[in-house]
N, CA, C and O of each residue as an XYZ file, in Angstrom:
788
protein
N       6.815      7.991    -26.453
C       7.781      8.844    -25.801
C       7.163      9.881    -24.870
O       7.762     10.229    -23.853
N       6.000     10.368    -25.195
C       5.171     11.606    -24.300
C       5.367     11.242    -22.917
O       5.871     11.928    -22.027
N       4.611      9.338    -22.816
C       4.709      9.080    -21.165
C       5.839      8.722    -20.487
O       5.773      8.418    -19.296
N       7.195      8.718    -21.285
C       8.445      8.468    -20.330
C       8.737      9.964    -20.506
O       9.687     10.143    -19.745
N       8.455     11.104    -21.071
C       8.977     12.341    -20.942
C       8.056     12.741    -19.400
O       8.592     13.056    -18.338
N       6.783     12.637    -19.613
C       5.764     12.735    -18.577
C       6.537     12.268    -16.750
O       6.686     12.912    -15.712
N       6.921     10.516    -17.269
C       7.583      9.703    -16.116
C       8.314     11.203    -15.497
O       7.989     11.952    -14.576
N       9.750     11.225    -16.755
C      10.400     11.977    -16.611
C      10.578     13.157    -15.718
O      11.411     13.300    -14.823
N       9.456     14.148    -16.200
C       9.458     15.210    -15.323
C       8.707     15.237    -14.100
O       8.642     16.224    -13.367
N       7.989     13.836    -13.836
C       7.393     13.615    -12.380
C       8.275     13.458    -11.115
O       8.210     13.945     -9.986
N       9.402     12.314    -11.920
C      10.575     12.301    -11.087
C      11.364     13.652    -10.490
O      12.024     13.649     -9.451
N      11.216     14.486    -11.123
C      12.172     15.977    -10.890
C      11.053     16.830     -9.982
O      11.329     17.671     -9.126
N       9.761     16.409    -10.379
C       8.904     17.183     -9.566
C       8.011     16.805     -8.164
O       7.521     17.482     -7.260
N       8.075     15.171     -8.521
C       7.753     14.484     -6.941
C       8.576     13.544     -7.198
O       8.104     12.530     -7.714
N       9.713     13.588     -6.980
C      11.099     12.586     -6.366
C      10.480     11.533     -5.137
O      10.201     10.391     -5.502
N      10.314     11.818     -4.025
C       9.576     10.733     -2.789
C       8.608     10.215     -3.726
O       9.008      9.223     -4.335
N       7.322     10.653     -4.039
C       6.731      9.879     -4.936
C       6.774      8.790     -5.743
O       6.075      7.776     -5.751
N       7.658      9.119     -6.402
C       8.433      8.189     -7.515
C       9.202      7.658     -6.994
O       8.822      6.500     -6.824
N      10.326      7.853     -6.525
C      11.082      7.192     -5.415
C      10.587      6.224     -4.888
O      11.285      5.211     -4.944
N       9.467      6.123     -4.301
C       8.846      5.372     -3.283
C       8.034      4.120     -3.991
O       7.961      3.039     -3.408
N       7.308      4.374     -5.539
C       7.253      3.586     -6.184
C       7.907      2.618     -7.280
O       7.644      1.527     -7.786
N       9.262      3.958     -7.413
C      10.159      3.011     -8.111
C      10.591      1.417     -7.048
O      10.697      0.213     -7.282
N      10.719      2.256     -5.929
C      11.030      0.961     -5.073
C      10.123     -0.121     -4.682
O      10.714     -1.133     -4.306
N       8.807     -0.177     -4.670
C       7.803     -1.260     -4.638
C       8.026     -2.111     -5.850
O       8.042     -3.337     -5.741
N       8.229     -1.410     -7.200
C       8.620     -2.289     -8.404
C       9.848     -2.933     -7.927
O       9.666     -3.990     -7.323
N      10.691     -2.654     -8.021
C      12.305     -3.519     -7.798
C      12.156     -4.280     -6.400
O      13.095     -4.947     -5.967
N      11.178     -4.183     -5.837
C      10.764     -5.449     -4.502
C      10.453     -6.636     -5.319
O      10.922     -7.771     -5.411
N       9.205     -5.773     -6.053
C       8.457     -7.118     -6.715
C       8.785     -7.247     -7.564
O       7.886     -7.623     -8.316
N      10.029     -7.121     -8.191
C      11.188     -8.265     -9.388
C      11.725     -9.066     -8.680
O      11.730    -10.257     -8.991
N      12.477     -8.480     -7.230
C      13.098     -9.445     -6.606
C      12.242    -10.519     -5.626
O      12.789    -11.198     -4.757
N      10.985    -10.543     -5.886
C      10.116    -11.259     -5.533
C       9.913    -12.640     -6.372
O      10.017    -13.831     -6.079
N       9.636    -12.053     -7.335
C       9.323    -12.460     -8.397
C      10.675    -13.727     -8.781
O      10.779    -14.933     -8.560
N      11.700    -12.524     -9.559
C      12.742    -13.808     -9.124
C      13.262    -14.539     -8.351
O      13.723    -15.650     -8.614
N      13.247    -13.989     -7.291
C      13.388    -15.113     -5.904
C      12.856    -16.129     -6.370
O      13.528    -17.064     -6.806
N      10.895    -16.115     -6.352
C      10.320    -17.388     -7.038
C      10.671    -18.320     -7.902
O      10.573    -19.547     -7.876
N      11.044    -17.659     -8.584
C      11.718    -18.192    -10.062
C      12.181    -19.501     -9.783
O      11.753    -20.645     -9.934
N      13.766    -18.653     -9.069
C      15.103    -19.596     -8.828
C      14.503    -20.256     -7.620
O      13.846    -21.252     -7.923
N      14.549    -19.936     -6.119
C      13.776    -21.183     -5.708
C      12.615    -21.962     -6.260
O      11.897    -22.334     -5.331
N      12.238    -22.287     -7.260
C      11.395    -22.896     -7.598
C      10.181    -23.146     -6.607
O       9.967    -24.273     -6.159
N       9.340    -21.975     -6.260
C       8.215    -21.844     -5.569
C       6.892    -21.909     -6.174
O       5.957    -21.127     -5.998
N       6.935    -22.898     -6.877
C       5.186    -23.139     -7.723
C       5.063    -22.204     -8.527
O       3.856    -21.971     -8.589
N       6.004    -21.050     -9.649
C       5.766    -20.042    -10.281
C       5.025    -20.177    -11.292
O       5.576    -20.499    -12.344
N       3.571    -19.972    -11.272
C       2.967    -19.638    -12.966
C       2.739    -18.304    -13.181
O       2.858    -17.402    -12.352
N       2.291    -18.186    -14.725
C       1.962    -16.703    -15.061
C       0.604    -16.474    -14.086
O       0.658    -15.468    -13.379
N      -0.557    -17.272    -13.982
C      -1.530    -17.031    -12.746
C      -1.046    -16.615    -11.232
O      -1.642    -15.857    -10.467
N       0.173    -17.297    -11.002
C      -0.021    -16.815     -9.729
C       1.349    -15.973     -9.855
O       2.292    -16.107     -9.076
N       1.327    -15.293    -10.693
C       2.470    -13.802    -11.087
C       1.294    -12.850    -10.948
O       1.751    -11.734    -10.705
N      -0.364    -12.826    -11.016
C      -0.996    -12.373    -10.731
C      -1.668    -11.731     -9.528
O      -1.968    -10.569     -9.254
N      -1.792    -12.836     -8.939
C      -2.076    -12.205     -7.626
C      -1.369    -13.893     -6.280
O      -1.752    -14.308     -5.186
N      -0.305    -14.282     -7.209
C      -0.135    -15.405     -5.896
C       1.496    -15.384     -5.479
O       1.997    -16.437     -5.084
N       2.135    -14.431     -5.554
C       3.440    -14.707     -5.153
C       3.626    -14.762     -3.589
O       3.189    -13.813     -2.939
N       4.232    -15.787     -2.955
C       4.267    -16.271     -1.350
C       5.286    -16.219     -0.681
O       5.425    -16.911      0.327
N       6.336    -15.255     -1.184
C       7.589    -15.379     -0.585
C       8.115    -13.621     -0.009
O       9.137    -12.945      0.102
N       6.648    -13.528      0.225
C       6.841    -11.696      1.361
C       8.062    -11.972      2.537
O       8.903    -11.122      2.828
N       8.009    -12.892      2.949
C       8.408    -12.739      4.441
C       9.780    -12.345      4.196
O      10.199    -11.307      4.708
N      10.763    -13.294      3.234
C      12.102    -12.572      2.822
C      11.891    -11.453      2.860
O      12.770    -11.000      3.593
N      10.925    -10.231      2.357
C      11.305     -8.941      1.927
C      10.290     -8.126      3.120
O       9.430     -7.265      2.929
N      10.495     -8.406      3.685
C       9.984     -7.545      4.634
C       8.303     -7.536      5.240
O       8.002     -6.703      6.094
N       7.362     -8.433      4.771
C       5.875     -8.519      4.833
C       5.865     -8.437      6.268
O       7.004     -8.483      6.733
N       4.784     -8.312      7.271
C       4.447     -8.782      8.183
C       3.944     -9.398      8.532
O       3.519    -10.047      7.577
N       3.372     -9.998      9.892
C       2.771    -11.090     10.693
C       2.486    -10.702     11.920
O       3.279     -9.876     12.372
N       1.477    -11.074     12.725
C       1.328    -10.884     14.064
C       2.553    -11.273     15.014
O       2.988    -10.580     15.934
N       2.857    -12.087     14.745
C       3.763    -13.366     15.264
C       5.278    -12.641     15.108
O       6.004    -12.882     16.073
N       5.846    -11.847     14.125
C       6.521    -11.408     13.746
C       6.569    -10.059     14.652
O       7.590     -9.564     15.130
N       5.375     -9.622     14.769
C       5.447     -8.173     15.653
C       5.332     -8.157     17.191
O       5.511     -7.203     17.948
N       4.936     -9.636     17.528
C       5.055     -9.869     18.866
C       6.589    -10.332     19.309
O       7.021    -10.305     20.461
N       7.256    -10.730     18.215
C       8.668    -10.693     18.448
C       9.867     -9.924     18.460
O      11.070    -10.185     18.505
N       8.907     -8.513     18.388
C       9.623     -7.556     17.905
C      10.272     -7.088     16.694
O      11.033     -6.140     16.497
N       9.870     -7.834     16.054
C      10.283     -7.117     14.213
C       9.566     -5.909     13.936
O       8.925     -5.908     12.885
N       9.526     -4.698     14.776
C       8.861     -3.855     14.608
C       8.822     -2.722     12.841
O       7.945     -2.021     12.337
N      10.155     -3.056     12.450
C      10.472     -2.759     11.268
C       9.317     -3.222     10.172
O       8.636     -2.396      9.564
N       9.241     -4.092     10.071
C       8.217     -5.070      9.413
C       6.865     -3.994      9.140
O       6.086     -4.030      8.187
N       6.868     -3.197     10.111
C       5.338     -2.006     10.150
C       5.444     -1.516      8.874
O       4.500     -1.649      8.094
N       6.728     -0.822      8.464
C       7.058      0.066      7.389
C       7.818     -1.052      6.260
O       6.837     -1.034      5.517
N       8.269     -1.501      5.922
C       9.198     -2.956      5.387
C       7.482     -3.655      4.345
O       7.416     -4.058      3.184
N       6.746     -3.569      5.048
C       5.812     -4.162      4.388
C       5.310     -3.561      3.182
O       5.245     -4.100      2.077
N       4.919     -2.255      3.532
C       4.302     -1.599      2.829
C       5.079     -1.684      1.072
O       4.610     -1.322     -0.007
N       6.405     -2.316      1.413
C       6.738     -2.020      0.262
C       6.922     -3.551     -0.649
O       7.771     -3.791     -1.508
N       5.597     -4.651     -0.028
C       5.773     -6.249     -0.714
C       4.411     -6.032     -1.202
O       3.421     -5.696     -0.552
N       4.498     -6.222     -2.172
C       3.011     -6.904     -3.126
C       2.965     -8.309     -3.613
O       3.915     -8.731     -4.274
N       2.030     -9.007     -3.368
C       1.983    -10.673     -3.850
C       1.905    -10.738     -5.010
O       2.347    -11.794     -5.462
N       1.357     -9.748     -6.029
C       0.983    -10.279     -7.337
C       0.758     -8.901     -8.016
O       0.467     -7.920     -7.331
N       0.911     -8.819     -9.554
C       1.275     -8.124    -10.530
C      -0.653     -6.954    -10.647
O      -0.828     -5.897    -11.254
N      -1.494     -7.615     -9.963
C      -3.082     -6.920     -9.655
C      -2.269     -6.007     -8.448
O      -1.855     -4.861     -8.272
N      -2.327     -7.133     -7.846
C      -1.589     -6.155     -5.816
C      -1.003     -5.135     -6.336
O      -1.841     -4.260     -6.121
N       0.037     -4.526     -6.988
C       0.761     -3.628     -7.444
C       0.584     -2.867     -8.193
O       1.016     -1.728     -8.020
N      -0.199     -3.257     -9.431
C      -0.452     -2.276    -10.262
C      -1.572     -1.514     -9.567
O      -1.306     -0.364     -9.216
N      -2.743     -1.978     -9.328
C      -3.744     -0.744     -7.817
C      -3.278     -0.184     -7.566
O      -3.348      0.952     -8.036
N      -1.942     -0.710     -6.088
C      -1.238      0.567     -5.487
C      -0.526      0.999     -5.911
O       0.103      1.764     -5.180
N       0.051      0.850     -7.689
C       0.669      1.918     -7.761
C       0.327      3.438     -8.519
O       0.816      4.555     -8.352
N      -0.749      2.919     -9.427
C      -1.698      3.970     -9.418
C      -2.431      4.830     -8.782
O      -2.811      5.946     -9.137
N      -2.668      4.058     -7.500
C      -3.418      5.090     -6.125
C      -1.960      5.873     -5.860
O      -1.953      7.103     -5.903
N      -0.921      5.250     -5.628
C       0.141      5.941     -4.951
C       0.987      7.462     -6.582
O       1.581      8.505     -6.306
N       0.746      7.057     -7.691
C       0.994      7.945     -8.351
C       0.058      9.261     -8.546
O       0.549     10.337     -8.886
N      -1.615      9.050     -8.255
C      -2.267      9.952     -8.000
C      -2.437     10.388     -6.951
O      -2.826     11.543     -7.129
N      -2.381     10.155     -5.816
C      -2.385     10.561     -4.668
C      -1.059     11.256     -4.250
O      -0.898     12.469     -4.120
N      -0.105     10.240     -4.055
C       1.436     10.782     -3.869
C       1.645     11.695     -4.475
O       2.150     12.483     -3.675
N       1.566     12.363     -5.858
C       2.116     13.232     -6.619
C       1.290     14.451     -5.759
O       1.920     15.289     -5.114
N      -0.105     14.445     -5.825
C      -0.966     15.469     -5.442
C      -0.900     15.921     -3.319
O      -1.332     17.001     -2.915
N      -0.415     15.061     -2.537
C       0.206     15.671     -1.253
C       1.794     15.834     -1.346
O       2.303     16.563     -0.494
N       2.630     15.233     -2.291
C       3.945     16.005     -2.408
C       3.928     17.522     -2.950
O       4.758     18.396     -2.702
N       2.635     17.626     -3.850
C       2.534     19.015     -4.252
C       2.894     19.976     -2.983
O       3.895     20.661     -2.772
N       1.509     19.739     -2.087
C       1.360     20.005     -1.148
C       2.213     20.447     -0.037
O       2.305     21.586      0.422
N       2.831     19.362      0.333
C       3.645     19.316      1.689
C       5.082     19.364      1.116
O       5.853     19.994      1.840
N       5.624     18.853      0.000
C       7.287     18.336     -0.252
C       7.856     17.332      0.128
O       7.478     16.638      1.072
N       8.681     17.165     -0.454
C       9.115     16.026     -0.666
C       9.402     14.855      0.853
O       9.140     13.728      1.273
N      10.098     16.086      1.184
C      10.461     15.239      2.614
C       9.483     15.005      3.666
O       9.799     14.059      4.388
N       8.232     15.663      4.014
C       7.320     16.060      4.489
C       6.344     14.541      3.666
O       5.411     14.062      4.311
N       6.679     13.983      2.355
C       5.566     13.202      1.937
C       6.189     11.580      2.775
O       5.651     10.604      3.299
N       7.584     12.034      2.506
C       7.965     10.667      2.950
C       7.476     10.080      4.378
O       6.960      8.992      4.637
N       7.877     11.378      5.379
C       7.318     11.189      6.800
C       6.096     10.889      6.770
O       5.813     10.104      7.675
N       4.845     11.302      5.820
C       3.745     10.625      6.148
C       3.775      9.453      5.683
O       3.420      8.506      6.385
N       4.161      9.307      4.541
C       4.351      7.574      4.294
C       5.018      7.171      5.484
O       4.030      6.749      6.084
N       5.489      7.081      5.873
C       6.111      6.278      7.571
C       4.908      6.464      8.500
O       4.579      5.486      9.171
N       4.299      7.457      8.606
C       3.492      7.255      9.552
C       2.326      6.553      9.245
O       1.976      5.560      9.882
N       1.518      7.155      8.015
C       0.950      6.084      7.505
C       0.326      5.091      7.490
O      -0.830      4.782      7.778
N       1.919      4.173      6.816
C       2.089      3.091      6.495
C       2.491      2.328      8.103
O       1.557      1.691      8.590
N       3.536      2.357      8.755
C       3.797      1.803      9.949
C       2.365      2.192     10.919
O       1.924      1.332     11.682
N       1.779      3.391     10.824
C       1.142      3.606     11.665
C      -0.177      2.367     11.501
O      -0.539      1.437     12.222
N      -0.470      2.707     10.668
C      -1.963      2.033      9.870
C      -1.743      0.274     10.116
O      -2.586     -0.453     10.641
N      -0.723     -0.063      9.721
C      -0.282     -1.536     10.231
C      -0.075     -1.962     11.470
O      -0.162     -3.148     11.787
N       0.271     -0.847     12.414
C       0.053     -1.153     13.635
C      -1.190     -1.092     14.084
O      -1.495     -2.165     14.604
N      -2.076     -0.282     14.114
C      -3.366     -0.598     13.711
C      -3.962     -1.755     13.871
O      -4.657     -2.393     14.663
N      -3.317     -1.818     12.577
C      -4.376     -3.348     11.799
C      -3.977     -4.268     12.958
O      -4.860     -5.005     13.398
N      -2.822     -4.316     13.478
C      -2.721     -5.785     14.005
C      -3.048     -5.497     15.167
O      -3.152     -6.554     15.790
N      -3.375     -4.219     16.110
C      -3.731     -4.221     17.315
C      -5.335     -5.020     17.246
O      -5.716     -5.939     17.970
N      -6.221     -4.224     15.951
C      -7.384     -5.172     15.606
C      -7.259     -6.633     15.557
O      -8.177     -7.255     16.090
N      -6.382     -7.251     15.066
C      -6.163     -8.426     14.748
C      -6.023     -9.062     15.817
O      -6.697    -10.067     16.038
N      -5.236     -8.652     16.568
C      -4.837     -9.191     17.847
C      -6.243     -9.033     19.252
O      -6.319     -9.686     20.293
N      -6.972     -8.183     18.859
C      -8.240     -8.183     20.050
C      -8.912     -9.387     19.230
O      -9.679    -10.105     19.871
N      -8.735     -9.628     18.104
C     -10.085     -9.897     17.219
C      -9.551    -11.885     16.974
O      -9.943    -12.687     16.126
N      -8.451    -12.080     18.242
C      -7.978    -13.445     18.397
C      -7.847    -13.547     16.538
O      -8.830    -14.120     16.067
N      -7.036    -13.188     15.706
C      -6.514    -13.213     14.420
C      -5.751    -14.328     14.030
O      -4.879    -14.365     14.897
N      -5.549    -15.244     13.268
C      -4.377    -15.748     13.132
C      -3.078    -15.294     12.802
O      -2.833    -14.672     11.769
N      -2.232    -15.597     13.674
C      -0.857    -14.275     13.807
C       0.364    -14.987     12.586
O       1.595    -14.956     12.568
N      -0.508    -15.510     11.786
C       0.377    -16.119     11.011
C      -0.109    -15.400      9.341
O       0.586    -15.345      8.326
N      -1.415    -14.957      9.533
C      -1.713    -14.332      8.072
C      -0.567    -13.148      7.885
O       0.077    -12.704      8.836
N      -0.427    -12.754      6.671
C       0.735    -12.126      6.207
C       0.065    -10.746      6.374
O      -1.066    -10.652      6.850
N       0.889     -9.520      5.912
C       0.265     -8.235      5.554
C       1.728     -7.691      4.420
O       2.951     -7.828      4.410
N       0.596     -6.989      3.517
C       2.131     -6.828      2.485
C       1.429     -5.474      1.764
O       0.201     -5.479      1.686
N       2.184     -4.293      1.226
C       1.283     -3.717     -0.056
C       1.333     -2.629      0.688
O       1.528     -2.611      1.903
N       1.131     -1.557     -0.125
C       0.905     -0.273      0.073
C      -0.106      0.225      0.537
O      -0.106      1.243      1.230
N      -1.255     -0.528      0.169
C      -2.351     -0.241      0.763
C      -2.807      1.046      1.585
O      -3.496      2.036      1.342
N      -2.040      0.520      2.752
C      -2.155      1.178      4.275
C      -1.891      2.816      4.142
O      -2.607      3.747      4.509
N      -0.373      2.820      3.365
C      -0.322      4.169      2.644
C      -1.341      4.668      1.810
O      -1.702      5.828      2.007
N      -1.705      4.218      1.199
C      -2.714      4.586      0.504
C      -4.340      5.131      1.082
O      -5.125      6.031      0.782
N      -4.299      4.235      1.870
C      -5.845      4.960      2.804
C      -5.103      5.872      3.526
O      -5.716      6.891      3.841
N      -4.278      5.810      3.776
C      -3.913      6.929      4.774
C      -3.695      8.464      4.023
O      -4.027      9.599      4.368
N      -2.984      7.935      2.844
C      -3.329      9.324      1.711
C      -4.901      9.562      1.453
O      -5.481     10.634      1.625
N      -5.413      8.495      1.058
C      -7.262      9.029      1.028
C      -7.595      9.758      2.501
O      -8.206     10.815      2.343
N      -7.414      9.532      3.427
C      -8.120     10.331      4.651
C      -7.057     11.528      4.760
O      -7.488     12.551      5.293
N      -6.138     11.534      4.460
C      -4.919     12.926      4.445
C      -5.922     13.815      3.404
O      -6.455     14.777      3.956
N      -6.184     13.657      2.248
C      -6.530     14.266      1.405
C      -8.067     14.553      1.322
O      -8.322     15.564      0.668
N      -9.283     13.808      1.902
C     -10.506     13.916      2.242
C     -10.433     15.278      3.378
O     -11.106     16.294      3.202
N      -9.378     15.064      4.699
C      -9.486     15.757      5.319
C      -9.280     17.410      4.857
O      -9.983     18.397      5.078
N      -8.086     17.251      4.170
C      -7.958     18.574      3.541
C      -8.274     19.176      2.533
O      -7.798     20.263      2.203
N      -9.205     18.478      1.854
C     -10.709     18.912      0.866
C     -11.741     19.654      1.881
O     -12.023     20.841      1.716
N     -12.350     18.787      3.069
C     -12.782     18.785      3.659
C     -12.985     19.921      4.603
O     -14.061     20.373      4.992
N     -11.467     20.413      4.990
C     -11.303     21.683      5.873
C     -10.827     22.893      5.035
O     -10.710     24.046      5.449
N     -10.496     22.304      3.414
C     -10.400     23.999      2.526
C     -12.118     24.904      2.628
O     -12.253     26.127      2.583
N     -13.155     23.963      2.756
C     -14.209     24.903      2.831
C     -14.687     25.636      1.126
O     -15.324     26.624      0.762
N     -14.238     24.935      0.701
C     -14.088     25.288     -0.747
C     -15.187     24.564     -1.698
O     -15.694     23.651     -1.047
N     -15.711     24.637     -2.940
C     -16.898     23.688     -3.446
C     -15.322     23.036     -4.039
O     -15.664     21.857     -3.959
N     -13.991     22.967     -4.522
C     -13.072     21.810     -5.051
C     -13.346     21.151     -3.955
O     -14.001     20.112     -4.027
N     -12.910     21.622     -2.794
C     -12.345     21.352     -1.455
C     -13.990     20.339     -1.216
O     -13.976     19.134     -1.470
N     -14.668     20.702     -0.954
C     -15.782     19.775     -0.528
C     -16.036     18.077     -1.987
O     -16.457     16.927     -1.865
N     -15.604     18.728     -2.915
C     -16.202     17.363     -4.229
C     -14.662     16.849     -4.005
O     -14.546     15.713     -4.463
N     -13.577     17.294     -3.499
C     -12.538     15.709     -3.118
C     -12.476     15.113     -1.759
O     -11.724     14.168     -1.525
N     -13.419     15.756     -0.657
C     -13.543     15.128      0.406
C     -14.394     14.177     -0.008
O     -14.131     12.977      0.062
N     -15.502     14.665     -0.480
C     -16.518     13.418     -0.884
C     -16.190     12.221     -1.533
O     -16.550     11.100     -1.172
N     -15.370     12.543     -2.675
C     -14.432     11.523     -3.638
C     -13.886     10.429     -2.862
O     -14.259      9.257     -2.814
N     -12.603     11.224     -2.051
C     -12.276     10.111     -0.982
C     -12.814      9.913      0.056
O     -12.091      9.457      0.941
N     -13.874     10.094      0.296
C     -14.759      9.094      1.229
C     -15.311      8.167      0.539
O     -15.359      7.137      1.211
N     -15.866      8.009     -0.753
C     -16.566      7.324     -1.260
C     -15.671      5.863     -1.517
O     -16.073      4.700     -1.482
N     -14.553      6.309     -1.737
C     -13.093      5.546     -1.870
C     -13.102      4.746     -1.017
O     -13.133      3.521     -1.134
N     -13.065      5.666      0.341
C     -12.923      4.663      1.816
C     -13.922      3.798      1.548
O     -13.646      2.661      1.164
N     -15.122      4.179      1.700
C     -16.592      3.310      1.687
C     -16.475      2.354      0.532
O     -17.035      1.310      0.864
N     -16.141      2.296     -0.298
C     -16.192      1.002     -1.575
C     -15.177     -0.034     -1.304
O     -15.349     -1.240     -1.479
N     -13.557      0.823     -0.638
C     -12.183     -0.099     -0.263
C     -12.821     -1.120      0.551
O     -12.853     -2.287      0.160
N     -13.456     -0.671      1.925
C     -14.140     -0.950      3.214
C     -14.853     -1.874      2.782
O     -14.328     -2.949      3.074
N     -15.943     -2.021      2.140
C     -17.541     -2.847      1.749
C     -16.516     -4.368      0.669
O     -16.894     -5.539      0.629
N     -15.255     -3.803     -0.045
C     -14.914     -4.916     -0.765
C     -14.063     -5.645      0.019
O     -14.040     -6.842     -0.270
N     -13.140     -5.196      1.197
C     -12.962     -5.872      2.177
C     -13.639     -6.928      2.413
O     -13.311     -8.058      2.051
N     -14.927     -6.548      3.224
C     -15.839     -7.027      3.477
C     -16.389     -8.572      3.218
O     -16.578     -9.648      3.785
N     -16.533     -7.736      1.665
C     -17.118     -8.919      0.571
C     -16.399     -9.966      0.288
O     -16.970    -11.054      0.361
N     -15.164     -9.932     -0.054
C     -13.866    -10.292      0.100
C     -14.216    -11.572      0.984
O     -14.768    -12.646      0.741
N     -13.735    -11.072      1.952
C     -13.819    -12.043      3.400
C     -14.770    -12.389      3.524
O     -14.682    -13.617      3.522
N     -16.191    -11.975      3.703
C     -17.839    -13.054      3.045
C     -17.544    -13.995      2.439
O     -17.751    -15.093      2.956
N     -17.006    -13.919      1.242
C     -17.011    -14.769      0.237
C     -16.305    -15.555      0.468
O     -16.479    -16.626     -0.114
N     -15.476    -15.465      1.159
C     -14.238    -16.785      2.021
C     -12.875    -16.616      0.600
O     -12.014    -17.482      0.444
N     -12.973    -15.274     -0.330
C     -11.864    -15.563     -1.087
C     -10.556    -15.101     -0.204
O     -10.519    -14.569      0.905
N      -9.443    -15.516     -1.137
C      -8.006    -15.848      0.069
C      -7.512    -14.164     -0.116
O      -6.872    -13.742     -1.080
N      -7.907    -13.476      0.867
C      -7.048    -12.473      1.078
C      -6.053    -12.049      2.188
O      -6.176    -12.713      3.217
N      -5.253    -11.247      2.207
C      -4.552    -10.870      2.874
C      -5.005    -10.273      4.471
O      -5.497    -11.063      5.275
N      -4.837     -9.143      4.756
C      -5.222     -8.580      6.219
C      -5.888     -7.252      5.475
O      -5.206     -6.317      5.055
N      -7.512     -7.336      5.371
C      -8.257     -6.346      5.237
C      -7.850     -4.904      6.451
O      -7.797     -3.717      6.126
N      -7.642     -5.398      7.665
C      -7.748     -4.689      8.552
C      -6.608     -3.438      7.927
O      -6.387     -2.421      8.583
């Protein structure tokens, strides 16, 4: 009972926060069951990290943004493929999110999640698109929000000038640098991921 009292008073105290992750969960049920009932190859393995049916819920694509589904920037952020994909971001997004809603408020957290998240995905695919990409790989997940909260929050460790203020800039840089290098490795290794960018 402690951690639904805990849930509890997070909701009353970062609403966008919670808000924002309650809603990535109820994507990925209706993901999930989508799979189900269309009968899309569902095992408990690929409830892990293989669910393939983003594009219904909003994922993106190159191909998709050259057609103008510009929505899709922000729409994404809120599809995860698999039950790993989600549980990450939603832990980055409950420690992070809670700690710049402190900050800024509620409404103020949401706008950066939009910018963010749409911003950071536009981004990615302007890379993608110099970098001749296949405009057919997907992009889904919070991710994008999420680095974008690590450099929101590095920066303003960073410019408190403070010894807190300096050991959480460092923190989330180190963050960036490990996210970045497993990217990397990731794609070395030729395993099937999504859009590092």
């Amino acid at each position: 009972m402690p951690m639904l009292r805990q849930l509890k008073d997070d909701a009353r105290d970062f609403p966008a926060t919670m808000t924002l992750g309650a809603l990535w969960v109820a994507v990925f049920l209706l993901m999930t069951a989508d799979q189900v009932v269309r009968g899309g190859g569902f095992s408990p393995g690929g409830l892990l990290i293989g669910l393939h049916n983003g594009h219904r819920f909003g994922d993106l694509t190159l191909a998709e943004l050259y057609a103008g589904e510009v929505w899709r920037l922000v729409t994404s952020t809120f599809v995860h493929f698999g039950i790993l994909h989600i549980a990450l971001n939603l832990y980055a997004l409950y420690q992070l999110g809670c700690l710049v809603e402190s900050w800024y408020g509620a409404g103020a957290f949401v706008g950066i999640y939009v910018l963010t998240g749409g911003g950071g995905n536009l981004l990615s695919g302007v890379i993608r698109h110099l970098l001749r990409s296949n405009p057919l790989v997907q992009s889904g997940g919070g991710s994008t929000v999420i680095m974008g909260l690590v450099a929101l929050v590095a920066v303003v460790g960073w410019r408190a000038r403070t010894r807190g203020g300096e050991f959480l800039a460092r923190q989330m840089g180190w963050v960036l640098a490990l996210t970045a290098a497993l990217g990397v490795g990731l794609s070395a290794a030729g395993l099937p991921v999504i859009d590092n960018w």
